[in-house]
mmCIF file of the N, C-alpha and C atoms, coordinates in Angstrom:
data_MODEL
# 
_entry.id   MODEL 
# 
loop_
_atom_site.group_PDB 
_atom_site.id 
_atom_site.type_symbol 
_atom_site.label_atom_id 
_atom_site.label_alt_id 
_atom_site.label_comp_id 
_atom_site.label_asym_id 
_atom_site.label_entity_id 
_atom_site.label_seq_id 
_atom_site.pdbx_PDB_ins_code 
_atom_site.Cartn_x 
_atom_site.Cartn_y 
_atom_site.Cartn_z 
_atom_site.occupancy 
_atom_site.B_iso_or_equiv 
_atom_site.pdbx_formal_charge 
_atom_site.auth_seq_id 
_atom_site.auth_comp_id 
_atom_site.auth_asym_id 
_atom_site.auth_atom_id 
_atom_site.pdbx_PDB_model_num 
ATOM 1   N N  . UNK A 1 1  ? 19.109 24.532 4.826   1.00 0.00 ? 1  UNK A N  1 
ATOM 2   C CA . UNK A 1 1  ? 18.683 23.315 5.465   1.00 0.00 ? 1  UNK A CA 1 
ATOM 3   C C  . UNK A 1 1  ? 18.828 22.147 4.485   1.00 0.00 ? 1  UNK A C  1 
ATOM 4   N N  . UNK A 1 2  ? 17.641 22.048 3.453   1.00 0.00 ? 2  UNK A N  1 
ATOM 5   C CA . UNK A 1 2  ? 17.945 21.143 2.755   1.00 0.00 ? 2  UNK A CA 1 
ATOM 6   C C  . UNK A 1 2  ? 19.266 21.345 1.316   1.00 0.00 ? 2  UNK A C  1 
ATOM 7   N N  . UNK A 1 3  ? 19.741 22.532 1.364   1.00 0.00 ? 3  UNK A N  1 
ATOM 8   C CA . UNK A 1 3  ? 20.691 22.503 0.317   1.00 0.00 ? 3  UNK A CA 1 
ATOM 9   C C  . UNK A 1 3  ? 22.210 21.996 1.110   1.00 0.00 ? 3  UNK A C  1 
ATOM 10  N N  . UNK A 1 4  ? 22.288 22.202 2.249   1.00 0.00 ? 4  UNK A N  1 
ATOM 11  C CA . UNK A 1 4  ? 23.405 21.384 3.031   1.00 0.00 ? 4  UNK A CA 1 
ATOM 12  C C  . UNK A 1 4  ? 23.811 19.802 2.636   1.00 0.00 ? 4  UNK A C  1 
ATOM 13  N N  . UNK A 1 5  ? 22.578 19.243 2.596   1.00 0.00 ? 5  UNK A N  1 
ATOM 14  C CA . UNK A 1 5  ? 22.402 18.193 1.690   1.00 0.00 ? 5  UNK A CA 1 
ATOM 15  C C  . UNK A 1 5  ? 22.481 17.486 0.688   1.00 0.00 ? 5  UNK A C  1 
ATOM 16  N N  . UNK A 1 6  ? 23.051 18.782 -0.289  1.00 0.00 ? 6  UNK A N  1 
ATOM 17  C CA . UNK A 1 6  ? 23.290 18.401 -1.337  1.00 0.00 ? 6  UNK A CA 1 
ATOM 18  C C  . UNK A 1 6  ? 23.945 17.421 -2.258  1.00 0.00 ? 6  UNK A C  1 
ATOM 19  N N  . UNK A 1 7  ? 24.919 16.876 -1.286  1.00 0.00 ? 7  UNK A N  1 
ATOM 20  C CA . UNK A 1 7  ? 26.017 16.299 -1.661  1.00 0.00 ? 7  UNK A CA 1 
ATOM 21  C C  . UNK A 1 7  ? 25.373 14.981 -1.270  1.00 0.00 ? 7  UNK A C  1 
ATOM 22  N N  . UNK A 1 8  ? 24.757 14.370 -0.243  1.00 0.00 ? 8  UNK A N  1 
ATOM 23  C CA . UNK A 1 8  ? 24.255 13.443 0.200   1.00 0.00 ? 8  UNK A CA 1 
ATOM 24  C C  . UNK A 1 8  ? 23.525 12.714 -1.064  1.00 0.00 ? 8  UNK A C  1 
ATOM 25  N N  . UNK A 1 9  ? 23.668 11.747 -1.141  1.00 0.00 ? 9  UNK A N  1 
ATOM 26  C CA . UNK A 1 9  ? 22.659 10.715 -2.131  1.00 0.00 ? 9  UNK A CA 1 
ATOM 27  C C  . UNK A 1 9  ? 22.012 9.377  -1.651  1.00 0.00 ? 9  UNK A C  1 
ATOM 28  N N  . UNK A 1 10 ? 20.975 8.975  -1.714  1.00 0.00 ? 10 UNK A N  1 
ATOM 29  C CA . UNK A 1 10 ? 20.631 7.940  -1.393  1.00 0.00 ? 10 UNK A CA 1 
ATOM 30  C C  . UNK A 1 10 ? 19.485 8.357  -0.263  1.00 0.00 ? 10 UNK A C  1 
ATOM 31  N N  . UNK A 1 11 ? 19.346 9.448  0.433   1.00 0.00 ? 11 UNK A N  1 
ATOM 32  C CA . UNK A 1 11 ? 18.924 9.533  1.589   1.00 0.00 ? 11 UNK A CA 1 
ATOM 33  C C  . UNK A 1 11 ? 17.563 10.663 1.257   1.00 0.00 ? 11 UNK A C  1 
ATOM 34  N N  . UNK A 1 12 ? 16.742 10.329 2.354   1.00 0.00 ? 12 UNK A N  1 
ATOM 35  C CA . UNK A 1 12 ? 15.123 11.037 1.920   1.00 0.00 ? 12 UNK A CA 1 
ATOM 36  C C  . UNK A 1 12 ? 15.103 12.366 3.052   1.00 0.00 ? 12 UNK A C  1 
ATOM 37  N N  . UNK A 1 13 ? 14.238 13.294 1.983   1.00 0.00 ? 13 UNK A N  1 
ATOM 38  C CA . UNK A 1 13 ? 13.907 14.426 3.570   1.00 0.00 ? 13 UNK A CA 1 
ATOM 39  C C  . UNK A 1 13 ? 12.179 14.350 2.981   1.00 0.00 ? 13 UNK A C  1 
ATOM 40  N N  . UNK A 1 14 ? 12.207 15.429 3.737   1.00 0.00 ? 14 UNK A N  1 
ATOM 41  C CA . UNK A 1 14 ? 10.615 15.793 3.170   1.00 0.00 ? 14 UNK A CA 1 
ATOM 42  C C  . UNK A 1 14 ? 10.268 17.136 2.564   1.00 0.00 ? 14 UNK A C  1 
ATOM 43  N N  . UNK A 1 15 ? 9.398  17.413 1.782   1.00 0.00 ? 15 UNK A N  1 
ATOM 44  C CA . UNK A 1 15 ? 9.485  18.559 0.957   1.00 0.00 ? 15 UNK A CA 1 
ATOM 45  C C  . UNK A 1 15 ? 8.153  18.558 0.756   1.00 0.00 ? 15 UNK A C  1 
ATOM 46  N N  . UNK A 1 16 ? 7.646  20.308 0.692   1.00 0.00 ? 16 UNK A N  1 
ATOM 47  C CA . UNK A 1 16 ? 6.124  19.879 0.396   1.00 0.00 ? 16 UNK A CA 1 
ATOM 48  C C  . UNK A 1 16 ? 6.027  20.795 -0.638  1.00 0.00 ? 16 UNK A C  1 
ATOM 49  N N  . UNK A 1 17 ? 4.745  19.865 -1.604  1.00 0.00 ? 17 UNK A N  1 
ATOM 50  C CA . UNK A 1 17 ? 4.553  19.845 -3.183  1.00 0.00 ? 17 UNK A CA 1 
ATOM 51  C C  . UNK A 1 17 ? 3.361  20.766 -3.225  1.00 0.00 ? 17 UNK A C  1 
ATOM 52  N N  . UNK A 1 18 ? 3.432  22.277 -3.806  1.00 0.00 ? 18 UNK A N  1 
ATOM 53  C CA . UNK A 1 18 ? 2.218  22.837 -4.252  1.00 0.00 ? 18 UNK A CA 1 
ATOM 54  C C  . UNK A 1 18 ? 0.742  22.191 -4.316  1.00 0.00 ? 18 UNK A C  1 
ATOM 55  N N  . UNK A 1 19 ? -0.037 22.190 -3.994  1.00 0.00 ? 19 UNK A N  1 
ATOM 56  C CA . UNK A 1 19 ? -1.375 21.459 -4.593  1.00 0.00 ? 19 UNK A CA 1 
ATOM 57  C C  . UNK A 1 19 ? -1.875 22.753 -5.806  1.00 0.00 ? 19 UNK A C  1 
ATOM 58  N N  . UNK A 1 20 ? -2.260 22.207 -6.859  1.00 0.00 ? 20 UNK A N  1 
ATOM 59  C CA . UNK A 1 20 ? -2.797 23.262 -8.023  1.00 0.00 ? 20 UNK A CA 1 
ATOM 60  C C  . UNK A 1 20 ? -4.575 23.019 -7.981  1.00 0.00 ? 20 UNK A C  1 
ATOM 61  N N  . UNK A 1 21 ? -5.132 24.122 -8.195  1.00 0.00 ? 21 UNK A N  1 
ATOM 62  C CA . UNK A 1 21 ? -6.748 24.306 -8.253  1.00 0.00 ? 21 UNK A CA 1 
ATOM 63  C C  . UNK A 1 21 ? -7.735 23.786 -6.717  1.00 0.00 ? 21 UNK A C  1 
ATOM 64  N N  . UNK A 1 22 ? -6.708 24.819 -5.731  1.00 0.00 ? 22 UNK A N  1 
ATOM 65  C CA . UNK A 1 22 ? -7.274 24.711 -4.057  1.00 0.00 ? 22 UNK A CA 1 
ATOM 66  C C  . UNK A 1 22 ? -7.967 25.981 -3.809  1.00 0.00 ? 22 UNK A C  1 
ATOM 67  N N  . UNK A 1 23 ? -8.125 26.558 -4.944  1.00 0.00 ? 23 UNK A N  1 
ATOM 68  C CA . UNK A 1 23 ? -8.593 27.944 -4.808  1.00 0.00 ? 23 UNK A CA 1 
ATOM 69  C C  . UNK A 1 23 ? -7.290 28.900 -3.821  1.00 0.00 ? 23 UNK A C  1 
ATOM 70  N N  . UNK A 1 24 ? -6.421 28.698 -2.921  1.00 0.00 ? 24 UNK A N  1 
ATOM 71  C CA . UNK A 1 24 ? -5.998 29.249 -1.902  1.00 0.00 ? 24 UNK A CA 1 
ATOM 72  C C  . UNK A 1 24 ? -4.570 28.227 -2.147  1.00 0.00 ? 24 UNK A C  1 
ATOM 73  N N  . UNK A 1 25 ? -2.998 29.045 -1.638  1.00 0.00 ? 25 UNK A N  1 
ATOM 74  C CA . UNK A 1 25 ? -1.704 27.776 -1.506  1.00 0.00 ? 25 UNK A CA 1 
ATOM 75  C C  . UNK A 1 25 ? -1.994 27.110 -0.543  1.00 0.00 ? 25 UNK A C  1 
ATOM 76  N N  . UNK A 1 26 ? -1.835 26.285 -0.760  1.00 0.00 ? 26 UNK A N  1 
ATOM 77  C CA . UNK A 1 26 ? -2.038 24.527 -0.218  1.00 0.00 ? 26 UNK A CA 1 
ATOM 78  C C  . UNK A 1 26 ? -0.654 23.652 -0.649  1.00 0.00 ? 26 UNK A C  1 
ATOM 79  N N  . UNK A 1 27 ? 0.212  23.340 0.665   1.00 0.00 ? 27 UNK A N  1 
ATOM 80  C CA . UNK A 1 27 ? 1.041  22.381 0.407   1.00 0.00 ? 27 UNK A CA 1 
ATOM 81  C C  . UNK A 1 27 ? 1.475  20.604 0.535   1.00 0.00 ? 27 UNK A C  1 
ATOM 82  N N  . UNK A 1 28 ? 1.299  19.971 0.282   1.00 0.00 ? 28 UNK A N  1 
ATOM 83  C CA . UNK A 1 28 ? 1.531  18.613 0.659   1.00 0.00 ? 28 UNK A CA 1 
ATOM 84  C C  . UNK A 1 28 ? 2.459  18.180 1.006   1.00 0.00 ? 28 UNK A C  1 
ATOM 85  N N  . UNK A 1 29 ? 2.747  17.603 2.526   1.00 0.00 ? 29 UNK A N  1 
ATOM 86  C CA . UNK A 1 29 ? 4.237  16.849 2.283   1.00 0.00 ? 29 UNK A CA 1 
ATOM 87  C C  . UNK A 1 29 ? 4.599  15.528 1.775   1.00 0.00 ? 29 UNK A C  1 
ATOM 88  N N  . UNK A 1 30 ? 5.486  15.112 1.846   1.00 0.00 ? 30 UNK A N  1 
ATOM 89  C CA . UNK A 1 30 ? 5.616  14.302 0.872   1.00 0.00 ? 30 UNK A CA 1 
ATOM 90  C C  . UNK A 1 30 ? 7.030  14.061 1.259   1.00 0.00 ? 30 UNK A C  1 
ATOM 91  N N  . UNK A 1 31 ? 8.029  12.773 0.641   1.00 0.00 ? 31 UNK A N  1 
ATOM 92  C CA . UNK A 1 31 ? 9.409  12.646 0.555   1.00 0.00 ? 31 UNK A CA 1 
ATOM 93  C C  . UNK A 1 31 ? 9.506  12.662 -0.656  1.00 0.00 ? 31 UNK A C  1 
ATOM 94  N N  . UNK A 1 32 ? 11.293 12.782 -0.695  1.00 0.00 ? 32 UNK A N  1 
ATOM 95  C CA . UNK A 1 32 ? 12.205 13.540 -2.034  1.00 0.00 ? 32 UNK A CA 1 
ATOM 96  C C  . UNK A 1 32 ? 13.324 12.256 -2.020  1.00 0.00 ? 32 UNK A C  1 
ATOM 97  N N  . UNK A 1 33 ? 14.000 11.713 -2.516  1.00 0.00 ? 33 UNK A N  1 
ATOM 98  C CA . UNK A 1 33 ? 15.019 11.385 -2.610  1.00 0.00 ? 33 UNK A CA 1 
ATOM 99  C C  . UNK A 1 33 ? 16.083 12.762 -3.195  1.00 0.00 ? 33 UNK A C  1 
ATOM 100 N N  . UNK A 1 34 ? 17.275 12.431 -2.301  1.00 0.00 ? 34 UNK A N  1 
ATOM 101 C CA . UNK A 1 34 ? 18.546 13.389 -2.350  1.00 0.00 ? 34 UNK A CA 1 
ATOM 102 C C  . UNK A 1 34 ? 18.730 12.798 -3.375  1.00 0.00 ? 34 UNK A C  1 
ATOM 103 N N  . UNK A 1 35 ? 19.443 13.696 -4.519  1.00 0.00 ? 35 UNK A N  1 
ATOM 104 C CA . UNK A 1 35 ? 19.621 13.526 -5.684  1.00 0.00 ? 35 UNK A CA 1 
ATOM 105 C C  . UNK A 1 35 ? 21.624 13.606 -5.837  1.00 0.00 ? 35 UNK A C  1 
ATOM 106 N N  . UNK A 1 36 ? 21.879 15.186 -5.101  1.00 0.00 ? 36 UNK A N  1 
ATOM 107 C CA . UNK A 1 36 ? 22.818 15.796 -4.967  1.00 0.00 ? 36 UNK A CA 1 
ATOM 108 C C  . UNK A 1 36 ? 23.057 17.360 -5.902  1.00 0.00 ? 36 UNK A C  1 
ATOM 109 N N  . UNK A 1 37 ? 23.868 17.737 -5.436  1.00 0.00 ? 37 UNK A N  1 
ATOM 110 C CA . UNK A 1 37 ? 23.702 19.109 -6.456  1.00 0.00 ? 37 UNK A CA 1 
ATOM 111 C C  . UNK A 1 37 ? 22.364 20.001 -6.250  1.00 0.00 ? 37 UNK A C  1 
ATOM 112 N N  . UNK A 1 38 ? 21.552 19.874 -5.024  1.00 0.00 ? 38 UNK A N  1 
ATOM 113 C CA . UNK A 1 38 ? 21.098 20.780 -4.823  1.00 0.00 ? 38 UNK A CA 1 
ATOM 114 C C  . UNK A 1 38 ? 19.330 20.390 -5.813  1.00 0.00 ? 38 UNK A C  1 
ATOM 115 N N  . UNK A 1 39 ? 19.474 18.465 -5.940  1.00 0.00 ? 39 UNK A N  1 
ATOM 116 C CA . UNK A 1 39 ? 18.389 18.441 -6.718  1.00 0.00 ? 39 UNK A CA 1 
ATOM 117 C C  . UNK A 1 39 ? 17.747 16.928 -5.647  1.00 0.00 ? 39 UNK A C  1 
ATOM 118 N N  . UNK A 1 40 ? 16.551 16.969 -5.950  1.00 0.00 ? 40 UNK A N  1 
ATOM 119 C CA . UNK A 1 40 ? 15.638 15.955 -5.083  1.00 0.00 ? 40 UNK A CA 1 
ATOM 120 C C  . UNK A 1 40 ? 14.689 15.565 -6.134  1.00 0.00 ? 40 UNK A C  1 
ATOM 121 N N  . UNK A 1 41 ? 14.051 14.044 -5.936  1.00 0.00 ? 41 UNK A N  1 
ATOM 122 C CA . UNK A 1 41 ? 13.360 13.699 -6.863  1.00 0.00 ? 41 UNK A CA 1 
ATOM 123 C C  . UNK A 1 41 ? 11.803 13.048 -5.577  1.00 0.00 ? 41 UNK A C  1 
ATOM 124 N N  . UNK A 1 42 ? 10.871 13.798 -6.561  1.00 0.00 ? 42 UNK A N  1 
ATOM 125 C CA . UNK A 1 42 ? 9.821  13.811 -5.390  1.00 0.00 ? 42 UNK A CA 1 
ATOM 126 C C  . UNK A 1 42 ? 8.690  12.010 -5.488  1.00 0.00 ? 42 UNK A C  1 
ATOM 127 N N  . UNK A 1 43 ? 8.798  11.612 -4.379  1.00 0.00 ? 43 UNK A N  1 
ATOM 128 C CA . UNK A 1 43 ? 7.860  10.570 -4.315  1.00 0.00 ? 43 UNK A CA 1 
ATOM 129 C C  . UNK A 1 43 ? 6.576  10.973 -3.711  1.00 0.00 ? 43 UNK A C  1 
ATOM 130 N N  . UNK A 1 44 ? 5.717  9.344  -3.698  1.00 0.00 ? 44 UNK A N  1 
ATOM 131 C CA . UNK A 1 44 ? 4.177  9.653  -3.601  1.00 0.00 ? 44 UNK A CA 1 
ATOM 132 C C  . UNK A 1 44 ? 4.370  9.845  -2.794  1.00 0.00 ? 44 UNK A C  1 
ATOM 133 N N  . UNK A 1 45 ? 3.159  10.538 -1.646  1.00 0.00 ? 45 UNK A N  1 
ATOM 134 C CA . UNK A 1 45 ? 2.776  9.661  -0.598  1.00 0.00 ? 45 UNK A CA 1 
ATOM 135 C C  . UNK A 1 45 ? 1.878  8.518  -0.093  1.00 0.00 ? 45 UNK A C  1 
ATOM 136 N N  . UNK A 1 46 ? 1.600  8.063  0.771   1.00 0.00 ? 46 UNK A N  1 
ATOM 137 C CA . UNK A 1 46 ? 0.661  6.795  0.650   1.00 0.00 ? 46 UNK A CA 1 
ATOM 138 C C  . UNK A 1 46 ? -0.933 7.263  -0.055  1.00 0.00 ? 46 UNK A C  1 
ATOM 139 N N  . UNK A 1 47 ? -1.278 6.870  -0.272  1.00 0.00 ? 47 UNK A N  1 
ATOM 140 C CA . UNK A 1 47 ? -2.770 6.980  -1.078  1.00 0.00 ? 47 UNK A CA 1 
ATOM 141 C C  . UNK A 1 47 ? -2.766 7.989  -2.077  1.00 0.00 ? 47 UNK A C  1 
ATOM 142 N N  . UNK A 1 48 ? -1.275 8.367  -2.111  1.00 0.00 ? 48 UNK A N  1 
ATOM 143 C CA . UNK A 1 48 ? -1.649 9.633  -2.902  1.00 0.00 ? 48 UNK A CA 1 
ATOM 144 C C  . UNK A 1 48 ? -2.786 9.116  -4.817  1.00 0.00 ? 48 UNK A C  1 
ATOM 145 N N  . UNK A 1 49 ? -3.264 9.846  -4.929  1.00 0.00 ? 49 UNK A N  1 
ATOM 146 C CA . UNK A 1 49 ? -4.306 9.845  -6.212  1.00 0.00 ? 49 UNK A CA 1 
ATOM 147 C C  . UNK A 1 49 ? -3.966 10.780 -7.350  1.00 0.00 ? 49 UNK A C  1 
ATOM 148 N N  . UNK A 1 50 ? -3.462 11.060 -8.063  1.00 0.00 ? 50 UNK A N  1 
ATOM 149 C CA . UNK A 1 50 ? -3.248 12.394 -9.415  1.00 0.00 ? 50 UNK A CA 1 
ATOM 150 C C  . UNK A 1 50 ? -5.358 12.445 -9.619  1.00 0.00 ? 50 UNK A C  1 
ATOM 151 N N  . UNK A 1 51 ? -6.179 11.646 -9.295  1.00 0.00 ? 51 UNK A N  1 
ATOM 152 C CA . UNK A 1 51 ? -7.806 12.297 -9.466  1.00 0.00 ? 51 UNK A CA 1 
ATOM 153 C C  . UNK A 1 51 ? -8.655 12.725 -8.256  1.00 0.00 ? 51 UNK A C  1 
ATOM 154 N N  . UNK A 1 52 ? -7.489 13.081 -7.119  1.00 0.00 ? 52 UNK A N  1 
ATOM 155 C CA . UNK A 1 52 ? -7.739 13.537 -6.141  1.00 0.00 ? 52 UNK A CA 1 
ATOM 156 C C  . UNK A 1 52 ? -7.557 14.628 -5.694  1.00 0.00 ? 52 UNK A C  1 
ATOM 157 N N  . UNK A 1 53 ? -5.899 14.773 -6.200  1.00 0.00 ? 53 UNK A N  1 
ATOM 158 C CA . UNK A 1 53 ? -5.425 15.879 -5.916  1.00 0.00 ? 53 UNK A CA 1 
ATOM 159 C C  . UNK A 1 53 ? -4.304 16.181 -7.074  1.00 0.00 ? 53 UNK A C  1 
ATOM 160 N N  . UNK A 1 54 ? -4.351 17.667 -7.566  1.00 0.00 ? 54 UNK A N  1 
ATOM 161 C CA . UNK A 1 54 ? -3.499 17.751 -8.509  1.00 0.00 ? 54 UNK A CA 1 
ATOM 162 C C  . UNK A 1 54 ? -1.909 18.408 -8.085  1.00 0.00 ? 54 UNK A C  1 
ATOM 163 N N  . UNK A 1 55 ? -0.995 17.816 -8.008  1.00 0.00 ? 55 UNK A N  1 
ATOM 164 C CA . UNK A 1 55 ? 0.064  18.308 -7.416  1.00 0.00 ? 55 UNK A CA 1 
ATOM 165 C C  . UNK A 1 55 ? 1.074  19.146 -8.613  1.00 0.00 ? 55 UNK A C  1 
ATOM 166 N N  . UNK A 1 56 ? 1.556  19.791 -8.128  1.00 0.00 ? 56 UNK A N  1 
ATOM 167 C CA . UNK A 1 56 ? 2.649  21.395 -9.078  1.00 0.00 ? 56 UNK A CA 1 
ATOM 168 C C  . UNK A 1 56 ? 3.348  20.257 -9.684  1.00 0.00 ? 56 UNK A C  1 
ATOM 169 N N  . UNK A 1 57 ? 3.787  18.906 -9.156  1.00 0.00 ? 57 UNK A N  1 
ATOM 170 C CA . UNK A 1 57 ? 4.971  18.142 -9.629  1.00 0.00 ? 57 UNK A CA 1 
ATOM 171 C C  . UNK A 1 57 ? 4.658  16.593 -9.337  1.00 0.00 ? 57 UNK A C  1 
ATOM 172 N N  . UNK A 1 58 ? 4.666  16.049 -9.821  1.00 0.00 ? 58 UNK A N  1 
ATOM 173 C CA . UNK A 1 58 ? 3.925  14.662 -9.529  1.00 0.00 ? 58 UNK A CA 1 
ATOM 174 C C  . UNK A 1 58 ? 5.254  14.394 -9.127  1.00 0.00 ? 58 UNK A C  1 
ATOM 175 N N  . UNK A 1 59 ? 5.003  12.628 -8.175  1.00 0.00 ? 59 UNK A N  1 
ATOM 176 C CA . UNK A 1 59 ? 6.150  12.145 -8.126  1.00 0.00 ? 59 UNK A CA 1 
ATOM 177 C C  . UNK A 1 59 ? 7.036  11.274 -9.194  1.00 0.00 ? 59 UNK A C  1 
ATOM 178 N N  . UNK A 1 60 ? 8.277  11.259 -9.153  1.00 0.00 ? 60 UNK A N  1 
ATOM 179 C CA . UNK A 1 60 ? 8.970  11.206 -10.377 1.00 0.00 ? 60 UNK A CA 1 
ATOM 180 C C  . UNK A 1 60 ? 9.454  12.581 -10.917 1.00 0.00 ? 60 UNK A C  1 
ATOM 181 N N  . UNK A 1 61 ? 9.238  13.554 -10.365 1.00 0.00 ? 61 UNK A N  1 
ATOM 182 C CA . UNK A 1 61 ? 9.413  15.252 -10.771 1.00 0.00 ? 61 UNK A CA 1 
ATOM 183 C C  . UNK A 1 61 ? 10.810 15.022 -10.217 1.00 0.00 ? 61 UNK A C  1 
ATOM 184 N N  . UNK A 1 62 ? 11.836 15.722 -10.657 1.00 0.00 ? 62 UNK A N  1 
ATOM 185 C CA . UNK A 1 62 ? 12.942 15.964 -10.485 1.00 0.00 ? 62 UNK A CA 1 
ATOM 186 C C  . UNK A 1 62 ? 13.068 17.424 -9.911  1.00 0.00 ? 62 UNK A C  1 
ATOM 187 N N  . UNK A 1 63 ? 13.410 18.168 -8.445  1.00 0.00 ? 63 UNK A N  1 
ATOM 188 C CA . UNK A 1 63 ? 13.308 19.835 -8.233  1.00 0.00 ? 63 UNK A CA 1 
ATOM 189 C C  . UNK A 1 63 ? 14.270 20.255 -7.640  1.00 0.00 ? 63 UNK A C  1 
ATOM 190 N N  . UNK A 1 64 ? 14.194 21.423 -7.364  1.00 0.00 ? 64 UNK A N  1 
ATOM 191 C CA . UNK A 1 64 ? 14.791 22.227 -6.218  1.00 0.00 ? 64 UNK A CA 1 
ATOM 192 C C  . UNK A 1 64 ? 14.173 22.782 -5.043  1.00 0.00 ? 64 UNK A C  1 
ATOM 193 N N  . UNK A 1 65 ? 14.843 22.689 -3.783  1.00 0.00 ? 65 UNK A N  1 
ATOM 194 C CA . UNK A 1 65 ? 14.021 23.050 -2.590  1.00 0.00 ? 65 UNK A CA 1 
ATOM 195 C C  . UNK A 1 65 ? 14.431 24.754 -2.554  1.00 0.00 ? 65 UNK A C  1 
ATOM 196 N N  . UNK A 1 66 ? 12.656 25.392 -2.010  1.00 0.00 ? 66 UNK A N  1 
ATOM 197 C CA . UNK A 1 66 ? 13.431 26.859 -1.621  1.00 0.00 ? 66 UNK A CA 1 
ATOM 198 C C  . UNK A 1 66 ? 12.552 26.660 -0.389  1.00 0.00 ? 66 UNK A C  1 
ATOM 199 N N  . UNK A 1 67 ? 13.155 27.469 0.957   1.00 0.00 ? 67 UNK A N  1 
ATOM 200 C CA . UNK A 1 67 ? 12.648 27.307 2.208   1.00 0.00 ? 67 UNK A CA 1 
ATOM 201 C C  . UNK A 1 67 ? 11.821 28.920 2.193   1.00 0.00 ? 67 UNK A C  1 
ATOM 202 N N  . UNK A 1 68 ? 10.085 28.431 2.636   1.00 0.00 ? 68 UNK A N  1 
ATOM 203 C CA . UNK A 1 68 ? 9.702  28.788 3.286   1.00 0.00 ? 68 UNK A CA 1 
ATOM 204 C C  . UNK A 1 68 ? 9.402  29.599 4.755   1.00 0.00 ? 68 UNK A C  1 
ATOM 205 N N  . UNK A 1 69 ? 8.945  30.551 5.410   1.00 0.00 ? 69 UNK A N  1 
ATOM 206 C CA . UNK A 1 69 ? 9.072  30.554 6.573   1.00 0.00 ? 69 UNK A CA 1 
ATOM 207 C C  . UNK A 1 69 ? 7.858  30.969 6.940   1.00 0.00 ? 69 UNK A C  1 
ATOM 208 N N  . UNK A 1 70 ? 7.345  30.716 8.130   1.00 0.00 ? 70 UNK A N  1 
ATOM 209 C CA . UNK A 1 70 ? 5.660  30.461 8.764   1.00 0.00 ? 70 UNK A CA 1 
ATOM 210 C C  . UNK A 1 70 ? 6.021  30.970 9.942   1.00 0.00 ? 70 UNK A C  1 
ATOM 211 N N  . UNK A 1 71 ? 4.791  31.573 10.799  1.00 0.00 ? 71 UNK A N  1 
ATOM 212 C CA . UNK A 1 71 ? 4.737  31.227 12.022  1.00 0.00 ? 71 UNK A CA 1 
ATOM 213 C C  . UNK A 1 71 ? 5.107  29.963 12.667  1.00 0.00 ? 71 UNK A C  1 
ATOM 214 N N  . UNK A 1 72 ? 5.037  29.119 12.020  1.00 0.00 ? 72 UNK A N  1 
ATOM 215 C CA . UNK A 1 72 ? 5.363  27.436 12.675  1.00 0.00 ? 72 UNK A CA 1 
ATOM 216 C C  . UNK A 1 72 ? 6.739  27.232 12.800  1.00 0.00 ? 72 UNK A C  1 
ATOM 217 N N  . UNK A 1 73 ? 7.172  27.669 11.818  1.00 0.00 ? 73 UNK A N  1 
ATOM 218 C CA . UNK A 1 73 ? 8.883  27.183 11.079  1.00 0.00 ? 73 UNK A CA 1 
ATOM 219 C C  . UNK A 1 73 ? 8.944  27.765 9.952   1.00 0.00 ? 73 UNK A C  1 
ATOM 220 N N  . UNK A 1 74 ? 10.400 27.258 9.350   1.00 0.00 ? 74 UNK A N  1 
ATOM 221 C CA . UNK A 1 74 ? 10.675 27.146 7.813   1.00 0.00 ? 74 UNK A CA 1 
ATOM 222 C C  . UNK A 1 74 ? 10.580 25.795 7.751   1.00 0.00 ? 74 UNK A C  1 
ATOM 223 N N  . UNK A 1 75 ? 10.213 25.790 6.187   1.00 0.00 ? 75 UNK A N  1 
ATOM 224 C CA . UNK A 1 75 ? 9.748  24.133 5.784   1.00 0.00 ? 75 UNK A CA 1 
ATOM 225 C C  . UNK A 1 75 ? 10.345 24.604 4.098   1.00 0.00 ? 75 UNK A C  1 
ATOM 226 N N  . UNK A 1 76 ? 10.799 23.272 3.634   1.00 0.00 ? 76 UNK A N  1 
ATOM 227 C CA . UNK A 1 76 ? 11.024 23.297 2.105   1.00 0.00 ? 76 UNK A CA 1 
ATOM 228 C C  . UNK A 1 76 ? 9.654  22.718 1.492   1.00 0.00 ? 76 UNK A C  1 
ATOM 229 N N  . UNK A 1 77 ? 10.312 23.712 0.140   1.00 0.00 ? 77 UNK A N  1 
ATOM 230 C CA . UNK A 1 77 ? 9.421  23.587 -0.843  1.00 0.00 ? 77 UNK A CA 1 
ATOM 231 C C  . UNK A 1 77 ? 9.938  23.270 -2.004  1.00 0.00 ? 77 UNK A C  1 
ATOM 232 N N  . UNK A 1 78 ? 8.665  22.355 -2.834  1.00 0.00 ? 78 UNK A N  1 
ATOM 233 C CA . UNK A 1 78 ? 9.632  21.863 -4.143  1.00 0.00 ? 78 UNK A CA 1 
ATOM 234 C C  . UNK A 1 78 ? 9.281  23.294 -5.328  1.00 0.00 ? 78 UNK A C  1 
ATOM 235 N N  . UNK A 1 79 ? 10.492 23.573 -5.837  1.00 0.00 ? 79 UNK A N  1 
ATOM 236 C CA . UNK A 1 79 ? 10.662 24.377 -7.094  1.00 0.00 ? 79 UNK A CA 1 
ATOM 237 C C  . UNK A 1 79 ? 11.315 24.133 -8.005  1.00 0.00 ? 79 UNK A C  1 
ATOM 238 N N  . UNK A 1 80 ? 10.755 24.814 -9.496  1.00 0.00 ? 80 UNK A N  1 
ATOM 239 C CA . UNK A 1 80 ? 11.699 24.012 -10.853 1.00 0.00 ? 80 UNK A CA 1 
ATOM 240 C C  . UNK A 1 80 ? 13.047 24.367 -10.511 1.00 0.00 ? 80 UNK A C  1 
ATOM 241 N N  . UNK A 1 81 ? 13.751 23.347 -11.135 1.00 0.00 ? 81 UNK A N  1 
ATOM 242 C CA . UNK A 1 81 ? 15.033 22.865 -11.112 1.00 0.00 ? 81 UNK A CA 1 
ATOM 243 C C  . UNK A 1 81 ? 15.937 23.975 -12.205 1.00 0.00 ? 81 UNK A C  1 
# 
């Protein structure tokens, strides 16, 4: 899904960012800027706080997406690069 993308630059998807110390996985979504090559660079979201919530990758993190799959869907996730 999102590695199809790869090549694309300039353009946003959405990707959701680990939350760390939820007791339980907890993901946030969030947008990425397409980087290319299979890399995305993760932004805030609105209100986001670093003394609110501690995220796996703040924004400004440079990653790689690996897809998930749920009862709901598959959804990407950000992972080191």
């Amino acid at each position: 899904m999102l590695e199809e993308m790869g090549s694309v630059t300039n353009s946003r998807v959405t990707i959701y960012v680990r939350l760390l110390d939820e007791g339980t996985d907890v993901y946030r979504p969030t947008t990425a800027l397409v980087l290319g090559n299979g890399l995305f660079r993760i932004e805030a979201t609105p209100g986001y706080s670093p003394k609110t919530e501690k995220w796996e990758f703040v924004p400004g993190s440079d990653v790689r997406a690996a897809i998930r799959r749920s009862e709901s869907g598959d959804y990407s996730i950000a992972v080191k690069p």
